[in-house]
C-alpha positions as semicolon CSV with decimal commas, in nm:
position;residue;x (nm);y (nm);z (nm)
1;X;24,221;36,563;16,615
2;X;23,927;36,373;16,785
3;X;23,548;36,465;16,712
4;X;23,541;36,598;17,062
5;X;23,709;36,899;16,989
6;X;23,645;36,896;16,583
7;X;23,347;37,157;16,576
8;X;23,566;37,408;16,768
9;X;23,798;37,366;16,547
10;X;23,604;37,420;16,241
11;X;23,439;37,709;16,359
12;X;23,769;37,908;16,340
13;X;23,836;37,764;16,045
14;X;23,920;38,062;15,714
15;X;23,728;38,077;15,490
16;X;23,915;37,987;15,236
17;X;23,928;37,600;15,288
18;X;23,552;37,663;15,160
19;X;23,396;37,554;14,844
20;X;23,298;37,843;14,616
21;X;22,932;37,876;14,712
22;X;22,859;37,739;15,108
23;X;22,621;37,843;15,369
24;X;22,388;37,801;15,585
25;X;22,049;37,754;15,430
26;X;21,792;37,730;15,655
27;X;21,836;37,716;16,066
28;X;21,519;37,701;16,368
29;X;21,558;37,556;16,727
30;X;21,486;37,185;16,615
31;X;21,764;37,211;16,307
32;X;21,930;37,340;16,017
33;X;22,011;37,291;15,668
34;X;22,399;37,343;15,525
35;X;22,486;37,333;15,145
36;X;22,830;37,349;14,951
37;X;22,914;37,365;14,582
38;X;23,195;37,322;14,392
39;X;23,308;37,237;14,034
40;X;23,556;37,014;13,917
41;X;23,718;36,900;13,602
42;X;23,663;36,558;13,614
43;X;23,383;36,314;13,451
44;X;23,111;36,263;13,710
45;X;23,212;35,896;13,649
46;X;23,540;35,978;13,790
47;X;23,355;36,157;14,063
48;X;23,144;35,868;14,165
49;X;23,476;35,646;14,183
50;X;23,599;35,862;14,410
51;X;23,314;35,935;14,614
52;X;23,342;35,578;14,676
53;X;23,643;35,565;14,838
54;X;23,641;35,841;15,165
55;X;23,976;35,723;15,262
56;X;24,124;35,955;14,953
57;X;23,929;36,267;15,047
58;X;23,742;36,265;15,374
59;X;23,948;36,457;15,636
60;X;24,161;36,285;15,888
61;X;24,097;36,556;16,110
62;X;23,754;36,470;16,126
63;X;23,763;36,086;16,256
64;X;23,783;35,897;16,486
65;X;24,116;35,733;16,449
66;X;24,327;36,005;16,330
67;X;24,394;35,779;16,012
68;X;24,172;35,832;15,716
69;X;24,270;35,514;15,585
70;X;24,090;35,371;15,790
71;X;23,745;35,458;15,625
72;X;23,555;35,257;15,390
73;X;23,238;35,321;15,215
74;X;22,966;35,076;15,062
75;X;22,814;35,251;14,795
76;X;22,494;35,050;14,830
77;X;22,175;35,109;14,980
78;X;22,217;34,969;15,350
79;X;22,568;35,005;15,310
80;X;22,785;35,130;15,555
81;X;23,009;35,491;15,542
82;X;23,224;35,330;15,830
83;X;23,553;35,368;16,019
84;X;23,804;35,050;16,176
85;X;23,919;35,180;16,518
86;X;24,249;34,992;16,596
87;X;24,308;34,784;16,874
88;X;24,562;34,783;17,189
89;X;24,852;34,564;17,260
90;X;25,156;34,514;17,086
91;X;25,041;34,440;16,771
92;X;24,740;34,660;16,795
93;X;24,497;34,341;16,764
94;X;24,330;34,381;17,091
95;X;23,996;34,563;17,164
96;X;23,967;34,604;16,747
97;X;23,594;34,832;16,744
98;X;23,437;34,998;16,450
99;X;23,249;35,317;16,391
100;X;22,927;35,368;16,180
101;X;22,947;35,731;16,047
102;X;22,608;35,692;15,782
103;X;22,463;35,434;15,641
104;X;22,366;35,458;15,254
105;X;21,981;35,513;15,161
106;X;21,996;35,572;14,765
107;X;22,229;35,529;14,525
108;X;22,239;35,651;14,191
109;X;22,590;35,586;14,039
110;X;22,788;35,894;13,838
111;X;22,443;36,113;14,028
112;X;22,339;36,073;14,330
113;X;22,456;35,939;14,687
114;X;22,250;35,987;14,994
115;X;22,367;35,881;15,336
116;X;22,163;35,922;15,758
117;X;22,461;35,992;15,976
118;X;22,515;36,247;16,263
119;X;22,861;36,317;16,233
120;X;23,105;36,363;16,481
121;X;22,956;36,518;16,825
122;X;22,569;36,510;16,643
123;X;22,617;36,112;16,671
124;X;22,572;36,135;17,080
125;X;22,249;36,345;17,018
126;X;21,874;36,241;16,916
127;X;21,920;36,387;16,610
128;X;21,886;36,226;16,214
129;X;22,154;36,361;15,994
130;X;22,087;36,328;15,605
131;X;22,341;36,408;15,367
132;X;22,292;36,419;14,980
133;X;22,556;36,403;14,710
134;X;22,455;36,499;14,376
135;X;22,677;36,548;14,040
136;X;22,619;36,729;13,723
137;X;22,801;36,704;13,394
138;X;22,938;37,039;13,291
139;X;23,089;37,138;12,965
140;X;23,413;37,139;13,173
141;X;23,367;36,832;13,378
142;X;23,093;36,803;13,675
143;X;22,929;37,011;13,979
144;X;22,873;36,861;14,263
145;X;22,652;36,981;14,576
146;X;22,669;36,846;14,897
147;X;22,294;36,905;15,109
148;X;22,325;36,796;15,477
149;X;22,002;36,818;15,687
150;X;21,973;36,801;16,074
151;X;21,713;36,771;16,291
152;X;21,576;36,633;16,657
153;X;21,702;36,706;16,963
154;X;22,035;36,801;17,028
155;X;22,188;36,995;17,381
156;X;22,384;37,208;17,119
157;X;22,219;37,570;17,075
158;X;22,167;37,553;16,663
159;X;22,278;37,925;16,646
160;X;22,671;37,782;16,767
161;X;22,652;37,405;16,616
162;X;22,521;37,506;16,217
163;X;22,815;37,692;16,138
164;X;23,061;37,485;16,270
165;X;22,872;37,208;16,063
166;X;22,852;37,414;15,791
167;X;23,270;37,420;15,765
168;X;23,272;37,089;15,842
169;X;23,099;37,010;15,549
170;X;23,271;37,248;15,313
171;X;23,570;37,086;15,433
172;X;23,503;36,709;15,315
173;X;23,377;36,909;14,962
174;X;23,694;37,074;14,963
175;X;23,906;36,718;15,009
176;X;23,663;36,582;14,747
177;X;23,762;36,818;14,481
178;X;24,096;36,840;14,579
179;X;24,135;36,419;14,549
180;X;23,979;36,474;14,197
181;X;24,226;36,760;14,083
182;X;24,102;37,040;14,228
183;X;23,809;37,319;14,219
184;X;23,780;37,500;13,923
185;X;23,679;37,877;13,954
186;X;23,329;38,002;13,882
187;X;23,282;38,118;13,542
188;X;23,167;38,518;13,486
189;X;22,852;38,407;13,466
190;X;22,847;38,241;13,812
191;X;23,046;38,553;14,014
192;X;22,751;38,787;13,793
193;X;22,449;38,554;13,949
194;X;22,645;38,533;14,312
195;X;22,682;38,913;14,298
196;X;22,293;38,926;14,177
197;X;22,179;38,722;14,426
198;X;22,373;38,911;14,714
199;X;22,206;39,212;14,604
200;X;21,905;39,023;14,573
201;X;21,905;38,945;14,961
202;X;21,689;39,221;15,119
203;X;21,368;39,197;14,888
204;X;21,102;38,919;14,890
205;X;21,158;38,610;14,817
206;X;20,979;38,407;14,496
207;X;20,729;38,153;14,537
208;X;20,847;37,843;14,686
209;X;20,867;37,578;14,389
210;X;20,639;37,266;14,504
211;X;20,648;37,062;14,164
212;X;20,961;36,951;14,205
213;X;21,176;36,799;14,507
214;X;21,510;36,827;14,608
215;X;21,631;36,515;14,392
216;X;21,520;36,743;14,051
217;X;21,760;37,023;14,150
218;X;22,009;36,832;14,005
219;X;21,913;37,021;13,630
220;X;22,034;37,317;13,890
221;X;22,294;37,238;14,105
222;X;22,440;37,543;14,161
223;X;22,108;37,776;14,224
224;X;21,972;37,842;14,602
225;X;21,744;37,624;14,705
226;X;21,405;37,838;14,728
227;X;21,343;38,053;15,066
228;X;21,031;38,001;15,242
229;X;20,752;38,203;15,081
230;X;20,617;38,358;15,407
231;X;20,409;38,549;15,241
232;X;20,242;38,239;15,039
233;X;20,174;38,091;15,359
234;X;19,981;38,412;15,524
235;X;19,758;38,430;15,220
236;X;19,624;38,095;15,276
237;X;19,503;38,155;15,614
238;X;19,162;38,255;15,654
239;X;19,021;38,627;15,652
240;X;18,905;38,686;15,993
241;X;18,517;38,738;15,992
């Protein structure tokens, strides 16, 4: 399937090709937020290993090719997250091109990966793309969250493109723990803090944290990030006279 038609795609997706906890975080006219989280049973070593190589678990469906092998990843800052396009002619050695998907910015082996991509469709927009992979040891292996940010200026209304991003996303997640054995499924205590935090949707939100950024959720990968305190920010304008 080509990128041209990918986001359609996704946005019929079911549900069920998602990772446990996925949505849309945060959405205005100039962007959006999207984060996924899943657990696996493997050593966030083994994670990292894989992370490194997209051709095992990044979706076929979802390049430009049609042939995941033909991704590569450079797990270095400056590195490329890039795709071989092959050539024409009768041994395919003609016209050979390449495709930049993200570049790396920081990495933090068996923690943290962050790459600036648009993906797919985004790439023909103004926009900056940032995705951040970070991993957690667990008693029963790791948790890993995916964090993808998007902003600029895009001909896309948000309200259509975020949540076919969003599955997008969730997708590659869902490849990742797949290639590493599969998802395991939340613990009691998880589905009791999902069902709390459903319930917990209509009332106001707490304080937005501003001690910490987004690298230092990784002591809490699988909490929400915070919701914007609107009520913070109308107490610090001033009182009319």
């Amino acid at each position: 399937m080509r990128f041209s038609i990918m986001l359609g795609a996704a946005a019929l997706a079911a549900a069920t090709v998602q990772p446990a906890h996925a949505k849309v975080i945060d959405q205005s006219e100039i962007g959006f937020t999207v984060a996924h989280t899943a657990q696996v049973a493997a050593t966030p070593d083994d994670v990292w290993k894989m992370l490194r190589m997209p051709q095992k678990w990044w979706s076929k469906e979802h390049s430009w090719s049609g042939d995941a092998a033909n991704f590569w990843l450079d797990p270095q800052a400056g590195g490329c997250f890039c795709e071989k396009l092959p050539g024409t002619g009768p041994d395919n050695n003609v016209g050979l091109g390449s495709v930049q998907h993200a570049r790396i910015l920081f990495a933090k082996p068996n923690e943290l990966l962050r790459l600036s991509g648009a993906f797919g469709p985004l790439q023909g927009e103004a926009l900056t793309g940032t995705l951040t992979i970070q991993i957690k040891a667990t008693p029963t292996g790791s948790a890993i969250r995916f964090d993808y940010v998007v902003g600029g200026y895009m001909r896309f209304k948000t309200a259509d493109i975020a949540p076919a991003v969003d599955k997008v996303i969730g997708e590659q997640l869902v490849g990742l723990a797949k290639a590493l054995g599969g998802s395991l499924p939340p613990t009691r205590d998880e589905k009791a803090a999902a069902a709390a935090a459903a319930g917990d949707e209509e009332k106001p939100a707490p304080p937005k944290k501003t001690e910490s950024g987004l690298d230092d959720a990784v002591a809490d990968l699988l909490a929400d990030p915070p919701k914007p305190d609107d009520e913070a920010k109308k107490a610090d304008e001033p009182e009319a006279s």
